[in-house]
C-alpha positions, 0 to 999 in steps of 0.5 A, spaced: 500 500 500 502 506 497 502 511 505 508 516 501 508 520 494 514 522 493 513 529 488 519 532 483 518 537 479 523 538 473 525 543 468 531 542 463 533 537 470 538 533 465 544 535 468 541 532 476 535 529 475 539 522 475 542 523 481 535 525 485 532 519 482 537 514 483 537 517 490 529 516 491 530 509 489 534 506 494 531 509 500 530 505 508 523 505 507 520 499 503 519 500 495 512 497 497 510 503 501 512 509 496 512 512 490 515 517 485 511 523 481 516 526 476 513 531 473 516 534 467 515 542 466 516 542 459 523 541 458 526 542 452 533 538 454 534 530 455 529 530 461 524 526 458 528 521 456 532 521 463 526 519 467 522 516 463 528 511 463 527 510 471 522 506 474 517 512 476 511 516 475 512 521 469 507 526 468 508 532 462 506 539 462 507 545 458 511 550 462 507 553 467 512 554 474 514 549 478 507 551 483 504 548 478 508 542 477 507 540 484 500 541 484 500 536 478 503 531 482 500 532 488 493 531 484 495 523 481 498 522 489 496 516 492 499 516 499 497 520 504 503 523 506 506 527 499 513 529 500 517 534 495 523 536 493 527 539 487 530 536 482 537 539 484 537 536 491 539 528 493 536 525 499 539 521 504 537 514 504 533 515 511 529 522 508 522 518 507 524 515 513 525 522 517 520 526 514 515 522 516 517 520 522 514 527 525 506 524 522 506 518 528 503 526 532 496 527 528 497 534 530 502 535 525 500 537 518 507 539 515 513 537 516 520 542 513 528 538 513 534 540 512 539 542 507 547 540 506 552 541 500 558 538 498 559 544 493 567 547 495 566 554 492 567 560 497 559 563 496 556 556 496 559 555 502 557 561 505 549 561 503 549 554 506 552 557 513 545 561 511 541 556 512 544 553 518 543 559 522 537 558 520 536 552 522 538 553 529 532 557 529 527 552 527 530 547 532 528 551 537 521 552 535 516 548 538 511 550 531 514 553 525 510 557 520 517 556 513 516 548 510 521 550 503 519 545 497 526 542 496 524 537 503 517 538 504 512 534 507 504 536 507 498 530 510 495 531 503 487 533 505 490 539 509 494 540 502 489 539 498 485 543 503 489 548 502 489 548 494 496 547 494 501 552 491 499 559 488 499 558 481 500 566 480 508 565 482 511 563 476 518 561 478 520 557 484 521 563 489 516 564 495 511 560 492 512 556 499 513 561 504 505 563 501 502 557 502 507 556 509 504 562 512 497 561 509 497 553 513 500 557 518 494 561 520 489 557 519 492 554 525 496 547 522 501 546 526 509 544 522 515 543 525 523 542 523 525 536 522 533 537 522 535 529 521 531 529 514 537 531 509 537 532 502 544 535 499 543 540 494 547 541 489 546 547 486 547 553 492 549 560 487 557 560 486 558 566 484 557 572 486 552 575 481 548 568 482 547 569 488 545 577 488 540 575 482 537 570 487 537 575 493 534 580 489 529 577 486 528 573 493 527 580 496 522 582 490 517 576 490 518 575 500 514 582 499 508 579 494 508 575 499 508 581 506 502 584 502 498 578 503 501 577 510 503 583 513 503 581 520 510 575 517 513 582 516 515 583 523 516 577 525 517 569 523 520 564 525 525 563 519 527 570 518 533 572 521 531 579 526 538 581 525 537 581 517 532 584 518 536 592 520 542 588 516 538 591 510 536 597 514 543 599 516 545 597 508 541 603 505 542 607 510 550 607 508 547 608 500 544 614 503 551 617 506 553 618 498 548 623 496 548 626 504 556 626 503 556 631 497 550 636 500 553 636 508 560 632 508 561 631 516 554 629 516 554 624 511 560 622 514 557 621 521 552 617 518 556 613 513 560 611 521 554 610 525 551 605 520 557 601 518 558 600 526 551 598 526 552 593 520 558 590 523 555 589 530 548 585 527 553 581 523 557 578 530 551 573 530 552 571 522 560 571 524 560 565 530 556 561 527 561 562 521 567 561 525 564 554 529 562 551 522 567 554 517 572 559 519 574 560 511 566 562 510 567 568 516 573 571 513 569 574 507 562 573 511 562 581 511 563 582 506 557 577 503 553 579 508 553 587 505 551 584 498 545 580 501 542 586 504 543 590 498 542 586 494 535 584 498 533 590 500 533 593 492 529 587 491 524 589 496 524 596 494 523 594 486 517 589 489 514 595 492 515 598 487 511 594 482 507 591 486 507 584 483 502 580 480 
């Protein structure tokens, strides 16, 4: 009897998906009690041929966002328990296992695991320490209200409940946030399950990358902030320090034109907000230096990039309003 629906959407996945998949079938659950739903978001590369040569449910769609992907899988999902992850990520042999494991609490409706990487350029290893940190958060949470997609398990009544992802975010960006915050107040209990583990293959490794995300991350969070503002103040995923990070960044673009009107005051601006971002990096700093020292040395500086980099996107999401 199928108890677990295991849901990968792809598009153009040639270059990982047989990693993903090969890992899906050799977990410690019984092959009996589980299943996998490829579903393929209209790619144009050797996708289809890749998974159609593995022993899985594959579903093709024309493009439409990995949203609605999930919601395809979701859909023709026989087990009560769906699972997602993406198709760049490679679950540890005990992920099902572990995801479900918090479902023997019937109080429980959504389940959220963890990252690792094995990537050894400088940035990737810098945005996992991100993720560690927060994690370090979600540990301590009783309740979560962030389940992100590339490990993410829902019962399926409450997802289906729910009506799966919003098809309105088109790219794989803060469509999980909105359907995390919505499960969230309407009183669904999630938690973190840190033993649950897919190694990601696909952190940003460069530094343009990794602005690009960050901006685009701050432009859709504040589509989702619309529809949430009370998440605005406080989550129990966000950092509150990233937070004043991003205030204390736009503060220091505000000394330039400042400088040039009244230089001593521009000057003492530049001073103050500089002090003040390097004091709120001193938590990011720590658990830097106990997980990978190489990564604290240019924290600073990467830690400056993501607030800016964030911050416009939130302005330019304010901006247009989005979707």
């Amino acid at each position: 009897m199928i108890e677990y629906s295991v849901i990968v959407p792809a598009y153009n996945a040639a270059r990982t998906i047989d990693r993903c998949l090969g890992s899906l079938r050799d977990q410690t659950v019984e092959k009996a009690r589980y299943e996998v739903i490829v579903v393929d978001d209209g790619s144009t590369d050797s996708t289809p041929q890749i998974v159609k040569g593995c022993a899985v449910k594959y579903i093709r769609q024309r493009n439409q966002g990995p949203a609605a992907a999930r919601n395809a899988g979701a859909r023709v999902a026989r087990g009560g328990i769906i699972l997602f992850t993406d198709s760049d990520c490679v679950p540890e042999r005990d992920w099902i296992e572990e995801m479900a494991r918090p479902f023997a609490d019937p109080s429980i409706s959504a389940v959220k695991g963890a990252y690792r990487t094995l990537q050894p350029g400088i940035v990737a290893r810098f945005s996992q320490i991100e993720f560690e940190e927060r994690f370090e958060m979600l540990k301590r949470a009783p309740s979560i209200d962030m389940v992100d997609t590339y490990s993410a398990a829902f019962r399926k009544e409450v997802f289906s409940s729910a009506g799966g992802f919003d098809t309105g975010f088109p790219v794989a960006n803060n469509e999980d946030t909105e359907l995390s915050y919505r499960l969230s107040n309407s009183g669904h209990r999630m938690v973190f399950n840190p033993k649950a583990i897919v190694c990601h293959l696909n952190h940003p490794d460069s530094i343009r990358r990794y602005a690009r995300l960050k901006f685009w991350r701050g432009y859709w969070r504040m589509v989702v902030y619309r529809r949430f503002p009370d998440k605005m103040l406080k989550d129990t995923y966000t950092p509150q320090t990233l937070k004043f990070q991003i205030l204390a960044a736009l503060m220091i673009g505000a000394c330039l034109p400042v400088g040039l009107l009244f230089p001593t005051y521009g000057l003492i601006l530049f001073v103050l907000a500089a002090g003040f971002f390097l004091v709120l990096s001193i938590p990011f700093l720590m658990t830097a230096l106990r997980k990978d020292p190489a990564v604290a040395v240019v924290s600073p500086a990467l830690l400056f990039l993501r607030a800016v980099s964030i911050g416009l996107g939130a302005l330019w999401g304010v901006a247009r309003r989005g979707p």
